[in-house]
C-alpha positions in Angstrom: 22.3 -8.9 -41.4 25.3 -6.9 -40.3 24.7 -4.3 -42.8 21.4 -3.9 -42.0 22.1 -3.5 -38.5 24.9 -0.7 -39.4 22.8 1.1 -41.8 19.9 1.1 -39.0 22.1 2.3 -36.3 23.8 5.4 -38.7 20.1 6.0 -39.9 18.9 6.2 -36.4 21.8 8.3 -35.7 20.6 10.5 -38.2 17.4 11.1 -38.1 17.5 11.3 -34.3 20.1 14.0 -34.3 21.8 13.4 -31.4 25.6 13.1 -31.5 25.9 9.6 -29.5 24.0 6.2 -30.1 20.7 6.6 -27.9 19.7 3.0 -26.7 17.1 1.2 -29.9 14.3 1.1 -27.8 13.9 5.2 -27.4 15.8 6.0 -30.6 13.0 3.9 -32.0 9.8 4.8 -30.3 10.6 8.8 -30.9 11.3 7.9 -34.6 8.3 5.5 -35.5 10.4 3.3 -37.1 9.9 -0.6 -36.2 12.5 -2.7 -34.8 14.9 -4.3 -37.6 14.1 -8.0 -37.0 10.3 -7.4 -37.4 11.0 -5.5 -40.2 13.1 -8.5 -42.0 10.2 -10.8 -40.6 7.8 -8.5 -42.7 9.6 -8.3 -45.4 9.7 -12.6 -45.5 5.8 -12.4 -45.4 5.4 -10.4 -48.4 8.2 -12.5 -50.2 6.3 -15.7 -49.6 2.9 -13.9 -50.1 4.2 -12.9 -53.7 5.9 -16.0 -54.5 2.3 -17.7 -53.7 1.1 -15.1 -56.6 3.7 -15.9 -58.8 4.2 -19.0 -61.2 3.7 -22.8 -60.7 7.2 -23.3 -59.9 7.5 -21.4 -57.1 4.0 -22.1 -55.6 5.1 -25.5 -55.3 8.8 -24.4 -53.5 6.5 -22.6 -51.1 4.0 -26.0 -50.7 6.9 -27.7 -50.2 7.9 -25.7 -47.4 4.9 -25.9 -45.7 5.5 -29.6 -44.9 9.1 -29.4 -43.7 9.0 -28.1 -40.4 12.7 -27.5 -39.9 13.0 -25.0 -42.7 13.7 -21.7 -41.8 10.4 -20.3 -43.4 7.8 -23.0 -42.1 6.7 -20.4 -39.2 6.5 -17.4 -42.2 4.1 -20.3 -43.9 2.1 -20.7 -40.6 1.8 -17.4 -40.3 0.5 -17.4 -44.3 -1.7 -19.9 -43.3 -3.2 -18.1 -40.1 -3.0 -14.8 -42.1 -5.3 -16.5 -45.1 -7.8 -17.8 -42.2 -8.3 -14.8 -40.6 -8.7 -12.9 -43.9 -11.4 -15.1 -45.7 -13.3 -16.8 -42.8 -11.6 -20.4 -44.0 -12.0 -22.7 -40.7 -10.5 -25.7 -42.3 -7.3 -24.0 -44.2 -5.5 -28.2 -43.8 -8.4 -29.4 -45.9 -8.2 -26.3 -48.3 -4.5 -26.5 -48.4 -4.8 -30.8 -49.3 -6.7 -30.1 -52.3 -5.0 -27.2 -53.5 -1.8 -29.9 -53.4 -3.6 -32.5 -54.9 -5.2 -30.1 -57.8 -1.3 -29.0 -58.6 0.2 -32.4 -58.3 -2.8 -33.6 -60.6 -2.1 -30.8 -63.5 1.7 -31.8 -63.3 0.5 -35.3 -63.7 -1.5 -34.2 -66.5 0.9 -32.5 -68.1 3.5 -34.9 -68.5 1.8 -38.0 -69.6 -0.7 -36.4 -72.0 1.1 -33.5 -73.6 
């Protein structure tokens, strides 16, 4: 996180012009450029978002996530989850969520005892 933090500062430095560090908060306001822990927070989202997309392996890391609430990306699968709601209308996301777990627990079941 370091890096990032240096690379923000020297890029704020930059594109600001100015010959001294100006404090975030104005440096970032006059540049447009969000703050860098909402940025990495972003950046999280559209991991898990893809990994959701991706194969069955990871689909289930992220599933498995959701039920561990002291994992450091249960809040970025709330926030999925709240995301997902708001986006399709889905009221009952727990019940959806339950039956999308038990559908990929039954087609591993499936696969290994009748393949």
């Amino acid at each position: 996180m370091d890096i990032f933090k240096n690379f923000m500062a020297k890029s704020l430095l930059k594109i600001t012009g100015s010959q001294f560090y100006t404090p975030k908060v104005i440096a970032e306001v006059a540049t447009n450029i969000p703050p860098l822990p909402l940025i990495v927070e972003l950046v999280t989202l559209k991991f898990c978002f893809k990994a959701l997309t991706s194969d069955d392996s990871m689909r289930a890391v992220v599933l498995q996530i959701e039920e561990i609430p002291s994992h450091s990306y249960y809040l970025h699968t709330v926030w999925m989850r709240q995301y997902m709601a708001h986006k399709y209308g889905m009221r009952s996301m727990i019940i959806q969520r339950k039956k999308r777990l038990a559908t990929f627990y039954w087609k591993i079941y499936i696969s290994r005892h009748y393949t």
